[in-house]
C-alpha positions in Angstrom: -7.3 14.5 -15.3 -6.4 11.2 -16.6 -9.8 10.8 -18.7 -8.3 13.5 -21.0 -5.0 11.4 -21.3 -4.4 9.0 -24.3 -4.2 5.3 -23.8 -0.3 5.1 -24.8 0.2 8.4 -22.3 -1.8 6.8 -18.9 1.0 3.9 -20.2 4.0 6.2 -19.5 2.6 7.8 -16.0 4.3 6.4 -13.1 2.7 4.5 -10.6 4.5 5.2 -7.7 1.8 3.5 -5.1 4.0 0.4 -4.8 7.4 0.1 -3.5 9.9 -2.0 -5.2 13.4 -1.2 -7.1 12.6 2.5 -7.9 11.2 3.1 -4.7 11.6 3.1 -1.1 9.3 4.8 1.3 9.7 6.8 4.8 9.3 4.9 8.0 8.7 6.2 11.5 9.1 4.4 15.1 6.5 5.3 17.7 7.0 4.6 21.2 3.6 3.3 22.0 4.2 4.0 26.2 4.6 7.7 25.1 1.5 8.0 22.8 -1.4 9.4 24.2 -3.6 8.9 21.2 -3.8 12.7 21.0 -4.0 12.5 16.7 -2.0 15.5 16.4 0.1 13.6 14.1 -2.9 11.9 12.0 -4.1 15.8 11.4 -1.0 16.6 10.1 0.5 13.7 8.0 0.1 14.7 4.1 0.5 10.8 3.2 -2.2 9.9 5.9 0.3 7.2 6.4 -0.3 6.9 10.4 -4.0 6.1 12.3 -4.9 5.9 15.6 -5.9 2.4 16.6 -7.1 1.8 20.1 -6.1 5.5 21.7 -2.5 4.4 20.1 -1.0 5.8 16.8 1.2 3.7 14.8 1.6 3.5 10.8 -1.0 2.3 8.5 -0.8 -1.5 7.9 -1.3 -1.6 4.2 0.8 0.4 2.1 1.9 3.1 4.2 3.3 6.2 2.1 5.5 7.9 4.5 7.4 10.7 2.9 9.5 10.9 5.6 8.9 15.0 6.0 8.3 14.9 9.9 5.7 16.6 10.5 4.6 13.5 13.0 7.3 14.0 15.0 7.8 17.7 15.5 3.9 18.1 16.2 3.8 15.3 19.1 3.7 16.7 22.2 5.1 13.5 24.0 8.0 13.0 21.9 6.6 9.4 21.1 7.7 9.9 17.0 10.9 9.5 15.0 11.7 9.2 11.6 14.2 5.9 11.2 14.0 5.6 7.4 13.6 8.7 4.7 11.6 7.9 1.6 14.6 6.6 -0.9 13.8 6.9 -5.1 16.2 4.8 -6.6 15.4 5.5 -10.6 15.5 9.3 -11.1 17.7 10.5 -7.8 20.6 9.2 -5.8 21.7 10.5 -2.1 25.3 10.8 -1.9 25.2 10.6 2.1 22.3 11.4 3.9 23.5 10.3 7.6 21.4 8.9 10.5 18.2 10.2 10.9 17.7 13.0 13.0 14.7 14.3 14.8 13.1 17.4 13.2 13.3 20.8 14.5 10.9 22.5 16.9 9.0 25.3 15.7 
C-alpha cells in the first residue's frame, strides 16, 4: 500500500513499532509453574507478542506489542496469564482512570 504513497505522505505515517513518549505497550505476567506450554495463548494473541520457549510461554523478548486485549488470559486453561499493564498512547488519547488490572471474563 505504501508503494502508492508519496514520499512527503510515508513521512507523516506513524510508526508506532517503538515505544517511547507517545507510546506505551501492554504487558502480561505468566506464572511459569502454572504453564503447561499448551500454546493456546500463542494461537490466539493478534500481536504474536508471546512464544513458547522450552514447553514454557512467556512474552517475546524483542519488541513485544502487547495490546493488552486478553485474549491470553481468558483462553489459558491453567490460569497461568494476567494482564499487569494495558497498552497506554500518550499523544492522541488520555485515560482519565483506568483502575488495577483485572482479569478478563470467561466465555
Amino acid at each position: 500500500m505504501t508503494e502508492h504513497l508519496k514520499f512527503r505522505e510515508r513521512l507523516s505515517i506513524e510508526n508506532l513499532d517503538q515505544e517511547g513518549e507517545d507510546l506505551r505497550f501492554g504487558q502480561v505476567e505468566i506464572n511459569r509453574e502454572k504453564c503447561k506450554g499448551c500454546k493456546y495463548c500463542v494461537a490466539v494473541c493478534p500481536a504474536a507478542a508471546i512464544e513458547v520457549v522450552e514447553k514454557k510461554a512467556r512474552m517475546v523478548q524483542v519488541l513485544p506489542m502487547c495490546m493488552s486485549c486478553g485474549n491470553c488470559g481468558a483462553i489459558c486453561p491453567e490460569g497461568a496469564i494476567e494482564v499487569t499493564r494495558y497498552i497506554e498512547f500518550y499523544k492522541y488519547f488520555r485515560y482519565l482512570d483506568r483502575g488495577p488490572a483485572e482479569r478478563p471474563r470467561r466465555f
